[in-house]
C-alpha positions, 0 to 999 in steps of 0.5 A, a space after each residue: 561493462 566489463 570487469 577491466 572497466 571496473 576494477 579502477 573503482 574497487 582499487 581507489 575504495 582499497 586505497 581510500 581505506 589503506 589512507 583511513 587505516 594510517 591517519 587513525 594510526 597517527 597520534 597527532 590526529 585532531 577531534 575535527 579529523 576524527 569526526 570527519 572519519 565516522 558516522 554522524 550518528 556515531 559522532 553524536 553519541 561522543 559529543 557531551 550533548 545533555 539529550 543523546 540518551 534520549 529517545 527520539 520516540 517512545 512506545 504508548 501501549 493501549 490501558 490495559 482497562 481497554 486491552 484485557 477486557 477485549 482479548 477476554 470477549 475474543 477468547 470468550 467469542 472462539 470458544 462460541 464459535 467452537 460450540 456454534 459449529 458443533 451444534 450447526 454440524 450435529 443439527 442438520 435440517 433434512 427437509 433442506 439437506 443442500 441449503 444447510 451444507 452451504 450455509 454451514 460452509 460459508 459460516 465455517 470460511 467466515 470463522 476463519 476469516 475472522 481469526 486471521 483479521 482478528 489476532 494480528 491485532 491482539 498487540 496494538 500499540 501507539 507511538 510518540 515521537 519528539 521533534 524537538 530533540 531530534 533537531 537538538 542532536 542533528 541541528 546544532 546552531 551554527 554547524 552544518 545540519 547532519 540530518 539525514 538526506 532523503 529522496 522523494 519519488 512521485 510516479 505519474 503515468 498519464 496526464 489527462 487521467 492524473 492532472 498536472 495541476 494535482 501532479 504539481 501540488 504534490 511536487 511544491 510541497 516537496 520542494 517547501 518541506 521544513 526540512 534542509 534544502 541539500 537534504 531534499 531531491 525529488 524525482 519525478 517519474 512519467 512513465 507516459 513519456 508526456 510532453 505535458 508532464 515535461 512542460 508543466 514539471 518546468 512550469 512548476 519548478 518556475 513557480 517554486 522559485 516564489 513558492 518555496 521562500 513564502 512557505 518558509 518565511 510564513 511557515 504556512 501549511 499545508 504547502 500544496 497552494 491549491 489546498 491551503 488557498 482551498 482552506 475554509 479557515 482563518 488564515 490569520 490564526 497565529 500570524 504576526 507579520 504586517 506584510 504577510 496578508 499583502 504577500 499572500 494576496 500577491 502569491 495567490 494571484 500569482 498561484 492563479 496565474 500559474 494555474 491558467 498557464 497549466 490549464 493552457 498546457 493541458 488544452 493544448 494537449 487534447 488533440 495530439 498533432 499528426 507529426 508528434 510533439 516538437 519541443 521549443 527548440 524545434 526538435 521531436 519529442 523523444 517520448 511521442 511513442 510512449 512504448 517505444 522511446 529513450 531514456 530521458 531526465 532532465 534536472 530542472 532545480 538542484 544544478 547551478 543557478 537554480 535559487 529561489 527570488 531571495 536567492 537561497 538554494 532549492 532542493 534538486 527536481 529530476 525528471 525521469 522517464 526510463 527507456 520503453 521499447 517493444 519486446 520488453 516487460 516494463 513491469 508498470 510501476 513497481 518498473 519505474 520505482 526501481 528505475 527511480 531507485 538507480 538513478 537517484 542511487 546515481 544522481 544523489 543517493 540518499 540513504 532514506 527514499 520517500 515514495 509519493 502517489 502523484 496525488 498524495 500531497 505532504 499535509 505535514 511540512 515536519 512529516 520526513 522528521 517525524 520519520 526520522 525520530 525513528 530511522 535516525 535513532 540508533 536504538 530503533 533505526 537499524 532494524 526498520 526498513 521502513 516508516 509507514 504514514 496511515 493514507 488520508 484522503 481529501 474531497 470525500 463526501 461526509 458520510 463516507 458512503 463507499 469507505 473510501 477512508 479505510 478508517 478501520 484498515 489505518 486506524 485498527 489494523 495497522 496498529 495491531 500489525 505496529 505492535 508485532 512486527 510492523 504495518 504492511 507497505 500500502 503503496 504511498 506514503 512510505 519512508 524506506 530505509 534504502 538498505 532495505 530496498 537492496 534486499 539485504 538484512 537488518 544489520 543486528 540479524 544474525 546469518 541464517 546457520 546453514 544447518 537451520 536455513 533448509 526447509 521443507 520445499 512444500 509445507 515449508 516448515 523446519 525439519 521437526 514437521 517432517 520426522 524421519 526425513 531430512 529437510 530439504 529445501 528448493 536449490 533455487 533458494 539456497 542459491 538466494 540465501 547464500 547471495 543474499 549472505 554475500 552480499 550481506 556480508 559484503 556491506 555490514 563487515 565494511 567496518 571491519 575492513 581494516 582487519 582484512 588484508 587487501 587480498 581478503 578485502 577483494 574478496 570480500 567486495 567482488 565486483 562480479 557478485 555484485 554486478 549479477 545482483 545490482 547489473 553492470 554499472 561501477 557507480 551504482 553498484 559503488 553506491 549500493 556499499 555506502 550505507 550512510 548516502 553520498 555520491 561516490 568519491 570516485 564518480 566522476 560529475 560530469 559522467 553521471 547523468 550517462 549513467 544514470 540514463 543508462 541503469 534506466 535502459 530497457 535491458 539493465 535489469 536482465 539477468 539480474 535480480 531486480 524484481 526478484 530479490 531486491 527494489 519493488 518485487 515483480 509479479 503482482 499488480 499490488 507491488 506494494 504488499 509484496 515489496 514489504 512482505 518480502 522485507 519483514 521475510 527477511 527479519 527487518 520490521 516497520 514502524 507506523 507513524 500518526 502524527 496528530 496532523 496527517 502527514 500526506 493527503 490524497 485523492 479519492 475515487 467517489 464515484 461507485 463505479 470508480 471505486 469499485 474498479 479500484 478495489 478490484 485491481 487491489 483483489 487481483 493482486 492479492 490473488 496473483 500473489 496467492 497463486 504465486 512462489 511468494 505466497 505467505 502459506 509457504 513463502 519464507 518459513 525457512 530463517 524463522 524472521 517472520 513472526 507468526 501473527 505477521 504471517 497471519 496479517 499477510 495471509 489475510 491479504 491475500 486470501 480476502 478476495 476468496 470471501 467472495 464466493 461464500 458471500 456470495 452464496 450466503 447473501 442469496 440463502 436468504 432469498 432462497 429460503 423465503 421463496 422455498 419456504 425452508 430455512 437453514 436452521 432447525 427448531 431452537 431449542 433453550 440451549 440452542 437459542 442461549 448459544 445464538 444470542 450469545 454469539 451475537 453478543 460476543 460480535 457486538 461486545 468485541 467490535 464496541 470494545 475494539 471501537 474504545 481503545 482505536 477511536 474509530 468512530 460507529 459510523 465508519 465501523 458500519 461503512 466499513 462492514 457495508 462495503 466488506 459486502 458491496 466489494 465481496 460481491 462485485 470486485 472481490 468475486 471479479 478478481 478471483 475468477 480473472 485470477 485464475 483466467 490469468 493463471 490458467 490461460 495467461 489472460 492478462 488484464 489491463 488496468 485503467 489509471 483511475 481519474 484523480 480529478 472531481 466534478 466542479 460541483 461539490 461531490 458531482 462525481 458521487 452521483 455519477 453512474 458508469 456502466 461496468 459488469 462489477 454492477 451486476 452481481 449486487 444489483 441480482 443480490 438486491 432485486 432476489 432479495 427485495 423480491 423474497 421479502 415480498 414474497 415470504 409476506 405473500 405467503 404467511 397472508 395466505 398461510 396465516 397466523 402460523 406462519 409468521 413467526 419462521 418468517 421473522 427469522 428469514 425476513 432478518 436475514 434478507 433485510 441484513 443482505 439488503 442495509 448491507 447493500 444499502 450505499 450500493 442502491 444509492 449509489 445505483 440510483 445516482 442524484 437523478 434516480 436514474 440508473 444504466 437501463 443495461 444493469 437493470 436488464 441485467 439484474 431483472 434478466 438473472 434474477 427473474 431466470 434464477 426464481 424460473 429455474 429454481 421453481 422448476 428444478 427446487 434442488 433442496 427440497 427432499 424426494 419424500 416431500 416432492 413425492 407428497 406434494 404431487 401426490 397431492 396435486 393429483 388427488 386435487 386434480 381429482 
């Protein structure tokens, strides 16, 4: 688009200011008129309403009865871990010099580890919201609702592996949310190009014209219908209408029918036809090569004539699959969100945006206004980028047995992180302050001085780390910083245009700046400068589906900063923790929101193998970052808006996986010193014994008193230790070598979706093994161990009563290795007991060359006892 094409915009929105500037000059000018010309928020703040000073949110800190006591035993516990390193560093055992090194290293990184989970969480903090009031300040009775608009994104890639039925419960619930219906628009994503997706997206939007009026008129929850028909409840608690056990009988029979018409679609599309799929009308499908199609969307609800059966109106249902062609990086699903993002900008241009895996279903039919006491409250709102909802999960077996509820990530640390900056993006769940996505500051955040902005381009710190030099940062960033300040400037001095001339005013919104940030395209970039949503005034309707299939072409994004700066960041699998910390780099802070009832609730992968893979793609991403510019060592030290413990939270994210190698190793010394009969610590002394016990202590103390003040439950602490194990010496160790495959050799993986659907059975795919290399490494570990124990009770029969006591100690150790790995075992031997026979080869091949090899070579045992013990088998030779 060339600039001649554009300028009409930018000339009308002069204009449109120059009429705004008169009419507030003219005396006459009513109230009504006045409000119409300001914000909502700042209507309401002169409206004489008796609760606009009140706060839609409020602050519950943690009893001090609860928090002191446990900042106490962490502070206790460093000061421990300082005299247990020097008495382990100053106390080495000769006779096993290589086992003693290794252990203390792998203790060292343990340490290290700890401290960068354990102080992010040293402010945690609840929060409580008021429903209530945020409908008496935004809903008055009898005007129209000033409730903020929201766009809903759900991305799905392929419908086989993510089924249609799950896909569509997530949009019902949508579309039944309490919330005003022109408030609501959901954009659905197939990145798959799925005819299937296409014809069930029609089906269900069919289906919520019955759905829909039934939730509001019963306000039943949750509003997904094959969960709240799944409820083993009394479904009569609290209803009062006579007719409503009649409708619900008539909806679930018609939920029953909608389900066979899915499963009907889903049959269909088992067996691909070999001319490709042809639509009702007898034309190709557009998507029958799904690398290589164009742009498609299709509004199904929201457009005229789209009500429910009692004739209200619906919320707008789009769907959207972007344009793939060859020779184009996609850039998965951080690609289809920011696509998602341009044609809602278009389209509807909410000034809120709500991310939602296919499978997360909104439990909560208030969840966007719970969100909303935050980001709608002037106190609190204008600096938060976003909302973040803990994950819930349905279908997960009641132990919990692979953690899969990640209670102590949702209900530990992402508290401690709400007290200082915010939590991390995970990915779902997520309510974004569109601003925010468009890679602009907090409005309250004053511009980087360009005296304080530079920094040292390798450490990354202010200039007092490096005295006597001049700090000096990467071009390519100050490039970043200053259109980042542009553009800045650009938005949030819009309401001080009238002081500017209407040469200053051109300047200040150049259309050039903006389209190297945002790509060619009028009415989006013409979106991007109303921060309170809307459609432009100066878009024409008719035009705006060509533009939105255009912000979804192949090559809109290039030379742009898309990926880069603003939208999902590119360059890792894990999107979500890049996206969030590039935000909080930028000074903006996040707020988390737990409601007593859970806002979204998802699937959950069960099975072992499934899980396993899961945890893996999340340790790649955090490597990819880890090798990457974004990297929370040295990536954004120079505006100083990144606090401290935040950093620490972040670098704990990406450098996890590494845990992998030093576990890995310290699970095997066990073994190893039962089978050599060394060990890795020398004779206590009373001293020595006083100090271990009381670091046994300090690590019992500081978990109980963590479990006081979150809730969080023993058993979903000891699950959560359990699988740090399992996924440490499987997932984690996998991710790191493929990291630097990736890095080194530009060995890509490829990431298979993982099955959103169960067995038919009640947790069948628990029980469920699949073959997968992940198995190996832990089922070595047990098998090595399991075969030390044994044979460290051979050796002290055969030593005797000496020899029992130094075992003890060792036998601990392996047994610690071997509860660890417990739920792995289980989940290895399957329902059946049965196991893959090629992991048992595996594992019963490396384990038994590791014992060969290591009996043959015994590395750790000195040259004086090696020359001592030959000496002696030749004199009994003899």
């Amino acid at each position: 688009m060339t600039e001649e094409n554009g300028n009409p915009i930018w000339k009308n929105r002069v204009e449109s200011w120059k009429e705004k500037k008169n009419k507030k000059k003219k005396p006459s000018t009513t109230k009504v008129e006045r409000e119409a010309q300001v914000p909502p928020e700042q209507q309401m703040e002169d409206k004489p309403a008796p609760d606009a000073s009140q706060p839609l949110s409020t602050i519950i800190p943690i009893p001090k009865s609860r928090l002191a006591p446990y900042r106490t035993v962490i502070i206790m516990r460093l000061i421990i871990l300082g005299l247990f390193f020097h008495y382990r560093v100053t106390n080495p055992v000769d006779s096993a010099y290589g086992l003693w090194i290794t252990s203390v290293i792998c203790e060292i990184w343990f340490a290290f580890s700890w401290v960068l989970d354990q102080f992010p969480k040293w402010y945690p903090i609840n929060r409580e919201t008021y429903v209530d009031r945020l409908s008496a300040r935004y809903e008055r009775e009898g005007e129209p609702s000033e409730l903020a608009a929201v766009d809903f994104f759900v991305s799905t890639v392929d419908p086989l592996k993510e089924p249609p039925l799950i896909t569509a419960n997530t949009v019902l619930s949508i579309l039944a949310l309490d919330y005003p219906v022109d408030k609501v628009s959901c954009y659905v994503s197939d990145d798959g190009a799925a005819m299937l997706t296409f014809e069930s997206l029609a089906e269900t939007a069919d289906f919520a014209r019955k759905w829909v009026p039934f939730c509001q008129k019963f306000s039943i929850e949750p509003r997904a219908p094959e969960f709240y028909f799944s409820q083993k409840i009394d479904y009569l608690k609290d209803k009062v209408q006579p007719s409503f056990v009649k409708e619900r009988r008539a909806m679930k029979r018609d939920y029953e029918e909608f389900k066979i018409r899915i499963n009907a679609l889903v049959a269909k599309a088992q067996k691909t036809p070999e001319e490709g799929w042809t639509m009702q009308d007898g034309t190709p499908w557009p998507g029958n090569n799904p690398r290589d199609h164009p742009g498609m969307i299709q509004v199904f609800l929201g457009s005229s004539g789209a009500h429910d059966i009692e004739g209200n109106e619906l919320p707008r249902l789009v769907y959207v699959s972007r344009e793939k062609r060859p020779g184009y990086q996609h850039h998965k699903k951080a690609g289809a969100e920011n696509a998602l993002v341009r044609v809602s900008a278009v389209l509807t241009n909410a000034p809120y945006i709500l991310n939602l895996d296919c499978d997360h279903y909104v439990n909560n039919s208030k969840a966007v206004r719970e969100a909303m006491c935050f980001l709608m409250d002037p106190q609190v709102g204008r600096d938060v980028c976003y909302v973040q909802f803990p994950q819930r999960f349905d279908g997960i077996d009641r132990s919990d047995r692979y953690a899969n509820r990640n209670t102590v990530f949702f209900d530990v640390n992402m508290k401690g992180l709400d007290g200082i900056q915010g939590p991390v993006y995970v990915g779902t769940g997520c309510v974004f302050n569109r601003q925010a996505l468009y890679g602009y500051g907090p409005p309250s955040m004053p511009s980087l001085p360009k005296s304080s902005s530079s920094s040292c381009s390798w450490c990354g710190c202010c200039s007092c780390c490096c005295p006597g030099k001049k700090a000096a940062k990467d071009p390519s960033e100050l490039n970043r910083d200053a259109k980042r300040e542009d553009l800045d400037a650009a938005i949030f001095n819009l309401r001080e245009i009238d002081n500017y001339d209407e040469y200053e005013r051109s300047m200040l919104i150049s259309q050039m700046s903006f389209e190297k940030t945002f790509g060619l395209s009028s009415v989006f970039i013409e979106s991007t400068l109303m921060e309170n949503g809307g459609v432009p005034e100066s878009a024409n309707p008719s035009t705006l589906i060509m533009e939105a299939i255009h912000v979804i072409s192949c090559g809109y994004e290039e030379k742009t900063e898309w990926g880069k700066e603003i939208g999902w960041i590119y360059g890792s699998v894990t999107e979500d923790i890049l996206t969030g910390f590039k935000m909080h780099c930028r000074g903006w802070r996040s707020i988390y929101c737990m409601p007593l009832r859970p806002a979204f609730k998802g699937s959950a992968p069960i099975n072992l193998s499934d899980r396993l893979h899961q945890v893996l793609r999340w340790a790649l991403g955090s490597v990819e970052i880890f090798l990457s510019r974004h990297c929370p060592l040295w990536y954004g030290f120079g505006g100083g808006r990144l606090k401290w413990l935040q950093r620490l939270a972040y670098i704990n994210t990406i450098v996890y996986p590494f845990t992998s190698l030093p576990l890995i190793a310290y699970c095997s010394l066990p073994a190893i010193c039962l089978l050599t009969g060394k060990f890795i610590i020398p004779t206590l002394s009373n001293l020595s014994s006083v100090l271990f016990l009381g670091l046994f202590l300090s690590i019992i103390v500081t978990a109980v008193l963590e479990l006081r003040w979150s809730g969080v439950s023993i058993e979903d602490l000891w699950r959560n230790e359990q699988f740090w194990v399992i996924g440490g010496v499987s997932a984690h160790l996998f991710a790191v070598f493929q990291g630097f495959l990736k890095m080194l050799a530009g060995i890509d993986t490829n990431f298979t979706v993982t099955t959103k659907a169960a067995d038919d059975a009640e947790f069948g795919e628990l029980y469920i093994v699949k073959w997968t290399t992940l198995l190996i490494p832990p089922t070595t570990l047990l098998i090595v161990n399991i075969v030390g124990v044994v044979a460290g009770f051979s050796d002290a029969l055969n030593k005797g009563y000496e020899a029992w006591g130094p075992l003890f100690g060792k036998v601990f150790f392996s047994l610690w290795v071997i509860l660890h790995l417990y739920p792995f075992l289980k989940g290895l031997m399957g329902r059946q007991n049965r196991t893959p026979t090629i992991v048992v080869l595996w594992s019963v091949l490396l384990a038994s060359v590791f014992s060969l090899v290591w009996v043959r070579i015994n590395p750790f045992v000195n040259n004086k006892d090696g020359t001592t013990i030959a000496q002696s088998c030749i004199s009994i030779d003899c």
